[in-house]
C-alpha positions in Angstrom: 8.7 3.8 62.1 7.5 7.4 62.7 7.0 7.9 59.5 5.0 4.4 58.6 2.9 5.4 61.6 2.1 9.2 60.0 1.7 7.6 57.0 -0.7 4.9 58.3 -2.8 7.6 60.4 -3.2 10.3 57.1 -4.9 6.8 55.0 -6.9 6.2 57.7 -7.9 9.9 57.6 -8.4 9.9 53.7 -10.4 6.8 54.2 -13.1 8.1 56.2 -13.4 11.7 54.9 -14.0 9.9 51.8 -16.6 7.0 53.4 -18.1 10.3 54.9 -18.3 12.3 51.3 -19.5 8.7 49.7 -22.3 8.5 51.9 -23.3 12.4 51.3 -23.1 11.9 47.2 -24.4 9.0 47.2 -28.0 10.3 48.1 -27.7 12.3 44.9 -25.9 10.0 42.5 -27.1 6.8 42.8 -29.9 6.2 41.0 -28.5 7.7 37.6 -25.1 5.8 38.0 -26.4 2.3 38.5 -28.9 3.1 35.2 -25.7 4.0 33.8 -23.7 0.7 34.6 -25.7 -1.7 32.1 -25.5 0.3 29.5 -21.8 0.7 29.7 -20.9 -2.8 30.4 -23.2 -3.9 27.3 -21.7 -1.1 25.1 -18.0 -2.6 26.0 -18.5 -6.1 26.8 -21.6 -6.9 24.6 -23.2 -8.4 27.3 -25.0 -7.5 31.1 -26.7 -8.5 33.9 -29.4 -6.2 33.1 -31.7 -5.4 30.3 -31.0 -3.1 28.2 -33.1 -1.2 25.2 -32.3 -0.9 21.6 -34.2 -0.2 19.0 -34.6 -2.0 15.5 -34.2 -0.4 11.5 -38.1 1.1 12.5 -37.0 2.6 15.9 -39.1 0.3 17.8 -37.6 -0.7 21.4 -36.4 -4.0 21.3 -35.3 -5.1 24.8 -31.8 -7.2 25.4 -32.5 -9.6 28.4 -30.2 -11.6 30.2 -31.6 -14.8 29.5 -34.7 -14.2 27.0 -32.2 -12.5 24.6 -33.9 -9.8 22.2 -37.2 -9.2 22.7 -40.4 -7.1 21.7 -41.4 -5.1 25.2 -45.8 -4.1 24.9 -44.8 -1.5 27.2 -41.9 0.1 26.3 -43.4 0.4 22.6 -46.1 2.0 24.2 -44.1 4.3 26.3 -41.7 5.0 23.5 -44.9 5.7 21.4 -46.2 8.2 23.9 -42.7 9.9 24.4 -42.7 10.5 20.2 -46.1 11.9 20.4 -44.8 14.8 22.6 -42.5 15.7 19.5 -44.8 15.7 16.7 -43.2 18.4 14.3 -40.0 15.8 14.6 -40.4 13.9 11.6 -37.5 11.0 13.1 -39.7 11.0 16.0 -43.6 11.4 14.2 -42.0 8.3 12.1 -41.1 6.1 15.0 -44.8 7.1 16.9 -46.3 5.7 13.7 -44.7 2.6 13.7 -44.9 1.6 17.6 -48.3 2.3 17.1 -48.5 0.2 14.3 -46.5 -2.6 16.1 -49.3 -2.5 18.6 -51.9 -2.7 15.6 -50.2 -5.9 14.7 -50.1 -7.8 17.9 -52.7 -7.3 19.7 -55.3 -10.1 20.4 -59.1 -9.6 20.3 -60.8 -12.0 22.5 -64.6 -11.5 23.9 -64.1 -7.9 22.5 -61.4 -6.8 24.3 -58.0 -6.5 23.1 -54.7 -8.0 25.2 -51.1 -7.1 24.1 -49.2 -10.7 25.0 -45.6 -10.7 25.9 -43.6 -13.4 23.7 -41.3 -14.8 26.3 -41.1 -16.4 29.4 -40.3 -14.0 32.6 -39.0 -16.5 35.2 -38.5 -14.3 38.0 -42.5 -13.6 38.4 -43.6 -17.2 37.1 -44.3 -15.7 34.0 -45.5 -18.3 30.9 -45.7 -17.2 26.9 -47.7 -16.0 26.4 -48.4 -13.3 29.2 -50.0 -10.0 29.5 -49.8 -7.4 32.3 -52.2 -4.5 33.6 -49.2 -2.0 33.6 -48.6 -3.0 29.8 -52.3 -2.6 28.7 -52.8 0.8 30.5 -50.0 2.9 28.6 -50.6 0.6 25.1 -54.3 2.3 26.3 -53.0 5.7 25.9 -50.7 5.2 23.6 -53.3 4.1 21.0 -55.7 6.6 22.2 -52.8 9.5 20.6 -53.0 7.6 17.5 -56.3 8.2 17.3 -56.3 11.7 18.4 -53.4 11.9 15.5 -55.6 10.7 12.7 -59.1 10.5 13.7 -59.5 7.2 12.7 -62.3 5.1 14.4 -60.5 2.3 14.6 -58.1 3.5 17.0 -60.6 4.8 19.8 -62.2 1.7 19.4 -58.9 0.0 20.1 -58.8 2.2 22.9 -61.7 1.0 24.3 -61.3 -3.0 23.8 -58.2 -2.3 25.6 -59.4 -0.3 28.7 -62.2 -3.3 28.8 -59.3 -6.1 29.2 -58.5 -4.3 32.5 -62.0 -5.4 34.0 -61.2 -8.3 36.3 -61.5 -11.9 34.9 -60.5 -14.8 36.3 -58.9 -16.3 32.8 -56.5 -13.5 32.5 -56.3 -12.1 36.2 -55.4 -8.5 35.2 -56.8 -7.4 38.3 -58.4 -8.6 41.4 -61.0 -7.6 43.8 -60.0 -7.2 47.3 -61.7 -7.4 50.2 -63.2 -4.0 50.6 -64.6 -4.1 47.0 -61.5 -2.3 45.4 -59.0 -3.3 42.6 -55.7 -4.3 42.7 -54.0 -4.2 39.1 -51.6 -6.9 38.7 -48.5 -6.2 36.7 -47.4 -9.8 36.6 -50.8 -11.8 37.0 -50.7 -14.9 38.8 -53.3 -17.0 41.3 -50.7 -15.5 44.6 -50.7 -12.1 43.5 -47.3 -10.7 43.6 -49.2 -7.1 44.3 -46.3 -5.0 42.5 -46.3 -1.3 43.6 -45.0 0.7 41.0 -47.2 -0.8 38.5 -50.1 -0.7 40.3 -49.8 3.1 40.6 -48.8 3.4 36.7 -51.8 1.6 36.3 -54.1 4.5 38.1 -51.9 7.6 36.7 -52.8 6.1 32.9 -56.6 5.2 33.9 -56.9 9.1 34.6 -55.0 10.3 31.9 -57.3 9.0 29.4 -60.4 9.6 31.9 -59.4 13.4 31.6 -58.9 13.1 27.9 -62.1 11.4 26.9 -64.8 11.2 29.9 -64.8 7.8 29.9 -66.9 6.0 32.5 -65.5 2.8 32.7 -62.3 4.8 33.2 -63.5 6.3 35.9 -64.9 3.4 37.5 -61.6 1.0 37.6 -59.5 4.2 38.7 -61.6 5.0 41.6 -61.7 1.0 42.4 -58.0 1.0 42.2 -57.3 3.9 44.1 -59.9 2.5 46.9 -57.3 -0.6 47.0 -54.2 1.5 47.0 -55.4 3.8 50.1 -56.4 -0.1 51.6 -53.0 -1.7 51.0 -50.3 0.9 51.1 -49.5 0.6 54.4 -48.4 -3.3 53.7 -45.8 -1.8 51.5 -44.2 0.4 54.2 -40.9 -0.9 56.2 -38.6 0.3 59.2 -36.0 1.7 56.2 -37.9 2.1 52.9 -40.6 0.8 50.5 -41.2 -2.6 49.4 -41.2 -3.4 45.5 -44.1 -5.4 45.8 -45.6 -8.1 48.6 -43.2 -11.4 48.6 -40.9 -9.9 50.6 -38.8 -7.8 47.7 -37.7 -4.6 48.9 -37.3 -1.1 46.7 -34.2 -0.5 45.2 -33.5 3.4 45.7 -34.7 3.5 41.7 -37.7 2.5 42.7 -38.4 3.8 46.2 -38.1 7.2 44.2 -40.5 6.1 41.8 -43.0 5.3 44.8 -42.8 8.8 45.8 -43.1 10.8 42.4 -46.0 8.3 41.7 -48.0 8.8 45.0 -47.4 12.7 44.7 -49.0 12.5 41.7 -52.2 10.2 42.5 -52.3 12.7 45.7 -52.6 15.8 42.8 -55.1 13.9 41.2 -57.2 13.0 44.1 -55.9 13.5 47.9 -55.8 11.3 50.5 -54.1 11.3 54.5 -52.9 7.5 54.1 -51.2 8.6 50.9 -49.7 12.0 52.2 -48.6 10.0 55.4 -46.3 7.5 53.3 -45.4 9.5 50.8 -43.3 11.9 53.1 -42.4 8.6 55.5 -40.6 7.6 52.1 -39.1 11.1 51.8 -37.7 10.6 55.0 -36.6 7.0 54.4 -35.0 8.9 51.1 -31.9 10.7 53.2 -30.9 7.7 55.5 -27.1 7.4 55.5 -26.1 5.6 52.3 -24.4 3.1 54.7 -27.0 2.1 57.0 -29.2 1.4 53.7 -27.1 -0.9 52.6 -26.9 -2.7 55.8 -30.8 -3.0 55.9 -31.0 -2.9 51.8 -28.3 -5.2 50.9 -28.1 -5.6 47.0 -24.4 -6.6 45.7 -24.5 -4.1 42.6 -25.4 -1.5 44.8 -23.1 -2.5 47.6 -20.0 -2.5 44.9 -21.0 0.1 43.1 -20.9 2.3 46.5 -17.5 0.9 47.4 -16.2 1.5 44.2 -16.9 5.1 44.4 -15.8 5.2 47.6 -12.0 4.3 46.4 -12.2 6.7 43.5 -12.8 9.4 46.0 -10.2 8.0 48.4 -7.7 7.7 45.4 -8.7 11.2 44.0 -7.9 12.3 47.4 -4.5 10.9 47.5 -3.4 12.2 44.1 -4.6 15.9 44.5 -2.5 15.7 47.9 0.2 14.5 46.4 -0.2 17.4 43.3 -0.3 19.8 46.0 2.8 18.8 47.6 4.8 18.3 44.0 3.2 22.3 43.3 4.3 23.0 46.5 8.1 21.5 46.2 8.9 23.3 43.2 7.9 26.3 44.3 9.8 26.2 46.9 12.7 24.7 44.9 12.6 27.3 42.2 11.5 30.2 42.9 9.7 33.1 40.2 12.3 35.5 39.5 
């Protein structure tokens, strides 16, 4: 019985110094593991939760969703377009850049002389009908064709560039954007007529306006980014709660992924132009950042995240049991059979 007790007491032990080394490496870990976790599980079962990115025999993403099954993304062609671009004297990579751009060539849609990028499949989670189009999709297919021009000097493209940043001007057919009550502009990345007021793409949104403001002087450019960052200063403090950020304003709250994202994206609106709101949030969120993994999931309760933390919290415990229990066989044997 002694021994069942001593026994008992040491798991205990193990148990919380791992809960207490868990909640330490969590802070650090958890965003790239649970990135990590769809990809594996479609690698070895051919199938996730999650969407995952391929790419076709072009190298053009192509987007694996759970229910809308494979799928052309706008924006991550764009993105994977500007990512190529960085790498020009790769010819794998100058290759793919050609054809994303190309892609967005293709399908884009010229109406009233602007030019909309529609997304071919329903998105039920934000109401989303095909065909759909989003303000965080048409500001990095803005850039994105902009470096084709810049690659070729071919007219066409800058004027693609331009019918593009026009579709971001407010409309009520296509609702891109609206104006809120202090005259500013809220970009919608899922537009609908009860905004959803996403976050993250709202702040994309500004981050590409400027980028291709500081590349080509454009007024218009100008204009909507200074609208939208009047809206962002005005609304920001909606998206603040007692133990993070919310995703967007029907009630979602940040996964840490995304909470992160808040924070690298305000840091870099606040380099671009400053403001006290932003600066106030931004290292509120830094804060929020280091609670104690377990009181975030408490108040943050997702069930990947929760698993995924209790899963690594056995590994640690089991890791700790069978490193004692090497140290104790080292130990026996060399006490057993001694060096000569």
């Amino acid at each position: 019985m002694k021994h069942l007790n001593k026994a008992h007491s040491l798991i205990l032990a193990y148990l919380a110094a791992a809960f207490a080394l868990s909640s330490i490496l969590w802070l650090f870990i958890e965003i790239p593991l649970l990135e990590y976790i769809p990809k594996l599980t479609e690698t070895l079962m051919h199938r996730t939760g999650y969407a995952v990115i391929k790419h076709d025999d072009k190298g053009i993403p192509v987007v694996i969703y759970p229910k809308a099954g494979r799928q052309y993304n706008p924006l991550f062609i764009a993105n994977q377009a500007k990512l190529d671009y960085t790498q020009p004297d790769k010819q794998e990579q100058l290759k793919r850049f050609l054809n994303c751009t190309d892609w967005l060539w293709q399908n884009h849609q010229l109406i009233n002389g602007k030019a909309y990028y529609p997304y071919r499949f329903e998105y039920p989670a934000y109401k989303q009908k095909n065909p759909w189009y989003s303000a965080l999709a048409q500001a990095n297919i803005l850039n994105a064709v902009y470096l084709r021009y810049e690659y070729s000097k071919d007219l066409q493209w800058l004027m693609l560039a331009k019918q593009t940043l026009a579709a971001l001007i407010p409309d009520a057919e296509f609702r891109l954007g609206y104006y809120t009550t202090k005259g500013g502009i809220w970009f919608a990345e899922y537009p609908s007529e009860q905004p959803s007021d996403v976050l993250n793409g709202m702040m994309a949104v500004l981050i590409e306006l400027h980028s291709f403001y500081s590349k080509t002087s454009d007024s218009l450019a100008l204009d909507l980014f200074n609208k939208g960052y009047s809206a962002l200063v005005e609304k920001l403090p909606e998206f603040d709660s007692f133990y993070g950020s919310k995703y967007d304003l029907t009630g979602t709250l940040a996964s840490m992924a995304y909470h992160q994202m808040h924070i690298d994206q305000l840091q870099q609106i606040i380099a671009i132009k400053p403001n006290p709101i932003l600066e106030k949030y931004k290292s509120r969120w830094q804060i929020y950042r280091f609670i104690p993994a377990p009181i975030q999931l408490m108040f943050n309760f997702k069930i990947r995240r929760c698993i995924a933390f209790i899963a690594f919290w056995m590994t640690l415990f089991a890791f700790m049991i069978v490193f004692r229990m090497l140290l104790r066989s080292i130990k026996y044997r060399t006490l057993n059979h001694p060096a000569v």
